[in-house]
N, C-alpha and C positions, 0 to 999 in steps of 0.2 A: 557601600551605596555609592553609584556616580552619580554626582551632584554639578549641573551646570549655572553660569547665571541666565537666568531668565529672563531679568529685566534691568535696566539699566537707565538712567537718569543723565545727562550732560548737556547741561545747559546755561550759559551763561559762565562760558570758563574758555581759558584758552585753546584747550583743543576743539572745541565743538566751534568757538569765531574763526581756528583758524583751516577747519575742514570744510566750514561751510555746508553747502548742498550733499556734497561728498563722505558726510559722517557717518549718515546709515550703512552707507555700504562700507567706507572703512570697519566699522565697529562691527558688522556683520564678518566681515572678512576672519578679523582677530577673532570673534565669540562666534561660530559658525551654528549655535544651539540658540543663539539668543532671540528670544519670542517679540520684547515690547521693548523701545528706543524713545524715553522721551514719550511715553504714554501712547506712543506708534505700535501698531501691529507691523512684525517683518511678515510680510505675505507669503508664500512659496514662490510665487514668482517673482518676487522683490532675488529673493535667496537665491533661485535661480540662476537669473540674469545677472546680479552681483559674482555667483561662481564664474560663469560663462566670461565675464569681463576679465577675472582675475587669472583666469587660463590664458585669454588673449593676451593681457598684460606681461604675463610668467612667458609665457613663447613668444612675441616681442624682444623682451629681453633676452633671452637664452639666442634668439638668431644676431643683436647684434652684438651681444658677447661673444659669439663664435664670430662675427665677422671681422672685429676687432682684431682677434685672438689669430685668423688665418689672415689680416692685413700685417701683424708687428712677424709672423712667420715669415711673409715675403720678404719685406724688407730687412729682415735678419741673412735672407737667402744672398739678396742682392748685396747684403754688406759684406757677407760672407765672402761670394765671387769676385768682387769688385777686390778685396783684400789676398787674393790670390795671386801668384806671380804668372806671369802670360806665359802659353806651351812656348816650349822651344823650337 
């Protein structure tokens, strides 16, 4: 039997002061089944647009993780050349 949680209660606790506004859709994020938040209905398009954000979020990240990743490349290059001895 696949059994999910349903519903879910978080109120008056650390994580839900320190999510604030942002809790549904964290909490949505983690439980992607979960129906009621705090006696909330998650809508479809709550779930939706919560996906939608969490892809832009996720590719976001992943562009400037490669940007990162192909800035410490350069400067590896440059250190690289720079530590070379000059043609003859």
């Amino acid at each position: 039997m696949d059994e999910h949680v349903v519903s879910i209660n978080i109120l008056a606790n650390p994580a839900s002061d320190e999510l604030g506004e942002n809790l549904k859709k964290e909490v949505v994020w983690l439980l992607p089944h979960i129906c009621k938040i705090n006696k909330s209905p998650v809508t479809e398009e709550e779930r939706l647009a919560f996906e939608k954000e969490r892809l832009e979020k996720l590719a976001q990240e992943e562009k400037e993780r490669a940007e990162k990743e192909e800035e410490a490349r350069k400067e590896e290059e440059a250190k690289r050349l720079a530590e070379q001895p000059p043609p003859e």
